[in-house]
N, C-alpha and C positions, 0 to 999 in steps of 0.2 A: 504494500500500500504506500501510495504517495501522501508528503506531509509537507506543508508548505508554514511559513512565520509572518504575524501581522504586528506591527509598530507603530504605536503614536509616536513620532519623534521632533523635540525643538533640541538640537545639539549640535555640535563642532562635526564639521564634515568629515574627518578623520575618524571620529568615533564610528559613523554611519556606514561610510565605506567597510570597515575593520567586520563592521556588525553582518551585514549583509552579504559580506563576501565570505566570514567565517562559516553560516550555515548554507552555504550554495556546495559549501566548499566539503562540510558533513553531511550532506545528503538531500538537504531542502529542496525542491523540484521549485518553490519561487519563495520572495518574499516580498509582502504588502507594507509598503512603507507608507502610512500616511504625513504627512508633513504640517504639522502644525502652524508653522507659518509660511501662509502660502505664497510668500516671496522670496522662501530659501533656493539661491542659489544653487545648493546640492541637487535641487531636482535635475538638474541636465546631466549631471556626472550618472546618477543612480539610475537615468532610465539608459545609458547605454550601453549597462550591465545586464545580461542576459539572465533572465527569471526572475528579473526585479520589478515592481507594478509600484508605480507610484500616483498619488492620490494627493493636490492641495487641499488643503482643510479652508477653502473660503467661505465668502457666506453662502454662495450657494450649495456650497457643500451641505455646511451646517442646518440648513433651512430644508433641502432635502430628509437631513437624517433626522432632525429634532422639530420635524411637524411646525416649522416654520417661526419659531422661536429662537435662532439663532447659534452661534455659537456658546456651550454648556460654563459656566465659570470653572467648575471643579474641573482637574484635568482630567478626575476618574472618571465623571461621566464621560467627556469626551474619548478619553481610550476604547470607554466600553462601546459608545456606537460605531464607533470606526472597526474596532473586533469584530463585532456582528455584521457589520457592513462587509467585509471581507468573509465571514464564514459564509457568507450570501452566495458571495459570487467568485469564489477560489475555486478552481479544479480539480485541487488537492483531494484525499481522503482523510486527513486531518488535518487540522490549523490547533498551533501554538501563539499564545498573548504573550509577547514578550515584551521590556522595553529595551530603548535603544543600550543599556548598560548593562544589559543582562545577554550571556552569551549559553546556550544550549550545545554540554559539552557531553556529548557518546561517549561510554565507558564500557559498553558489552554493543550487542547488534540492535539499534534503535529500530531500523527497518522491521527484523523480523516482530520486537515487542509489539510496534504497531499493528501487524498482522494477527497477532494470536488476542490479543486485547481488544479488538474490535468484536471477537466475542462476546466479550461481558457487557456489552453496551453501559458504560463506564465513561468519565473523564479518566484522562493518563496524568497521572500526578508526579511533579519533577520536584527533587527537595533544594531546599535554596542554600550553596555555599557563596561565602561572601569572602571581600579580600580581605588578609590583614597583613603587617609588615613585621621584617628583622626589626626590635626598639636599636641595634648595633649596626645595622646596615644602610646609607644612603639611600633616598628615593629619586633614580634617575631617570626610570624610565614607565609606562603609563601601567603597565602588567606586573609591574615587582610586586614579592611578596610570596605569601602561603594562601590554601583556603582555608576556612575555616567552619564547620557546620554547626548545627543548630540541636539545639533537645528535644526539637517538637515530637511531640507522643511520649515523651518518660521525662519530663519537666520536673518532674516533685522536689527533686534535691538542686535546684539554680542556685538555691542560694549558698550552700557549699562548697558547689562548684565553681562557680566564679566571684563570690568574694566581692571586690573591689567593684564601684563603677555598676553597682546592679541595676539601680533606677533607671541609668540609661542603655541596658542591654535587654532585646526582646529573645529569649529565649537562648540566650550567649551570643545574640547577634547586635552590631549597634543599627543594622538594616531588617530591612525584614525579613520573618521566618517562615510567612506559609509559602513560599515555594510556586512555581506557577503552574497551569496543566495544557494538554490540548484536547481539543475534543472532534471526534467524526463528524464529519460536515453533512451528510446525507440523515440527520435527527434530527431530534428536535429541543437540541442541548442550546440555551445561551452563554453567552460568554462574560465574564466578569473579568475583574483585573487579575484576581489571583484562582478562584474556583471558576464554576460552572450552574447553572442550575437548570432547570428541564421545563419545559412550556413558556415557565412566569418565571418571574424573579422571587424570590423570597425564602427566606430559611428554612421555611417547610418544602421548600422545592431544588434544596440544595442536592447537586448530583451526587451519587454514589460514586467513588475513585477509585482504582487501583495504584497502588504506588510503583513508579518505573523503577524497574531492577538495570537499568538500561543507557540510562542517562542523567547527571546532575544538572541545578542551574548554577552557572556560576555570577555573583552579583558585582560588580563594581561601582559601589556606591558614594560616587566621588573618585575620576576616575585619577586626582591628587588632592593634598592636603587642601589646597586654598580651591579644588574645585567643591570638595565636601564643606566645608564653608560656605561659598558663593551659594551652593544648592541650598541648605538650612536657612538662610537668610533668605533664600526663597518665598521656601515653606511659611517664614515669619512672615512677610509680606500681607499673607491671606489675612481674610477677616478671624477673629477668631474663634466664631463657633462654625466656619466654612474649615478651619485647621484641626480642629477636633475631627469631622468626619474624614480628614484626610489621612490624619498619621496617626500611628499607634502611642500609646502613653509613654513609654520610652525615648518615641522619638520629640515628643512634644518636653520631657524631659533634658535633653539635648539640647534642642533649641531653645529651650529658656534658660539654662547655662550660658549656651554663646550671645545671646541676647545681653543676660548682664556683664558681659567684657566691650559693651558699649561701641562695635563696630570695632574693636583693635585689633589687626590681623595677625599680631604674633601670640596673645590670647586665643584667638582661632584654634591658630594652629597648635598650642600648647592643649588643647582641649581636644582635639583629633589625635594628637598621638597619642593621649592618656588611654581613648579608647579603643584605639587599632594598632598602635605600636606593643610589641609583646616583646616582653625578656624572654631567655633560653628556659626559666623555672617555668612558667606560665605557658608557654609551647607547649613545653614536657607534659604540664598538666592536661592541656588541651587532648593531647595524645595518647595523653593514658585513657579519657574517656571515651577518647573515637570522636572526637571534632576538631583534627586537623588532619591538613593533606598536605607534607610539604613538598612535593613535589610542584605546587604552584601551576600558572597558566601562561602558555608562550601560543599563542595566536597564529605569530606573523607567518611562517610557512605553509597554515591555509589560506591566510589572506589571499599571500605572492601567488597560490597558486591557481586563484582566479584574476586577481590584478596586480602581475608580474610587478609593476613602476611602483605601487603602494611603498611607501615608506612612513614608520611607524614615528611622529614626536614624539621628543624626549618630554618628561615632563617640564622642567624650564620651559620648552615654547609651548607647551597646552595649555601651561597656565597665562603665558604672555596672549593666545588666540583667547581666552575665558573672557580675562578683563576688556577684551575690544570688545566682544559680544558681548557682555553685558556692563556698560556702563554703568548705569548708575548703581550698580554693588560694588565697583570697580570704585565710586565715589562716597557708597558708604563704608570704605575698608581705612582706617586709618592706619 
């Protein structure tokens, strides 16, 4: 069975390209990139890639999808009509929600899981590993580091386990834990940002999953220091009973941390490494309970082998591309 990736994306065209060319490159037969603003320049690059379907999010977009009401505030909702907009009309036999920082990385035969799992008529449940860094090793380049997973399902001892820095960890992650899924196209499964649900929306209509033996997600959340900043400042942005529905208490945690360092970017940054930079003890630990992989994530030789010229920024310039694209975080950063 074929399985194709749908993306709402506002991001640096190096992330995009990396993203889309990674899953063409593991087996994706296409991927829907919606584009959130619909005068990103990336679109010319991304449709000359083959199996790539790109989609501007204008108003007519929007007014189509949202019953003539425009474009959604929340970005969730917006992800989620754009998923279903694409589970619509994709030729695949399953579509995956992914976002642009999140890369769907094969560890056994994804192909055949697909195949045998279409039986259960099921969502396909992928667990979420997230980066973290050497606290002793430089960050030069945009993929440094280890992964690192999550407790989800045997939660009970978090607080043992990690110790330090709880309030702002969701299940030993400072990102999120539930993981994301895909679901057969040919049902009558909806799409959400992380689950699924069947007809309608709602918790009593929440899909049934199987968890992929097959494949993990890996998350990069922030894909450096001052980009995990610029993002959180984001998130503050929003109103804030519109941030509540957005982000988990953790992460809402977080960002009222960096809130009170008053916009100063080396408190930022002292605030990110506290909760992604790890000592050699704290590894150890990690690994004794089976949430860490150090083996890490290196991309670039599936990129190159859908777009040979790709070459990956160092972090130094992602962060110099960060601050031109968003100015005015770039001027709240003292």
């Amino acid at each position: 069975m074929s399985w194709a990736i749908v993306i709402t994306a506002d991001e640096l065209e190096s992330l995009l390209l990396a993203n889309v060319a990674w899953h063409l490159a593991t087996g994706a037969s296409a991927v829907h990139v919606y584009l959130d603003r619909p005068d990103d320049p990336v679109a010319e690059k991304l449709r000359k890639i083959h199996g790539v379907q790109v989609t501007l999010c204008d108003d007519a977009h929007w007014n189509r999808l949202n019953k003539n009401k425009g474009r959604p505030v929340l970005q969730m909702s917006r992800q989620s009509l754009n998923a279903n907009d694409a589970l619509k009309n994709t030729t695949a036999d399953w579509l995956v929600h992914l976002d642009a920082d999140e890369f769907l990385n094969p560890t056994g035969n994804l192909a055949l899981e697909f195949q045998y799992v279409r039986e259960l008529d099921v969502e396909l449940h992928f667990p979420a590993w997230e980066r973290a860094y050497f606290a002793d090793q430089p960050i030069t380049g945009l993929f440094d580091g280890v992964m690192r997973g999550s407790t989800k399902g045997r939660h009970r001892h978090d607080g043992t386990i990690f110790k330090d820095n709880d309030d702002c960890l969701n299940l030993g992650m400072i990102g999120h834990a539930a993981g994301k899924c895909a679901v057969p196209t040919n049902s009558n499964f909806i799409l959400g940002v992380h689950w699924s649900f069947r007809e309608k929306r709602g918790p009593k209509n929440r899909s049934e999953r199987y968890g992929s033996q097959a494949a993990r997600l890996y998350h990069f959340d922030g894909l450096t220091p001052l980009h995990w900043v610029i993002k959180s400042l984001r998130y503050a942005s929003h109103d804030p009973n519109d941030l509540k529905r957005l982000v988990s208490d953790s992460r809402l945690a977080q960002i009222q941390r960096l809130l009170k360092t008053g916009g100063d970017r080396a408190a930022g940054q002292r605030l990110h490494d506290a909760l992604r930079l790890l000592d050699a003890p704290y590894l150890d630990r990690l690994e004794g309970f089976g949430l860490l992989d150090r083996q890490g994530f290196n991309p670039l030789p599936k990129i190159q082998s859908i777009l040979p010229d790709y070459t990956l920024p160092t972090a130094k310039e992602w962060d110099a591309q960060i601050l031109e694209r968003y100015p005015d975080m770039a001027d709240a950063l003292k």
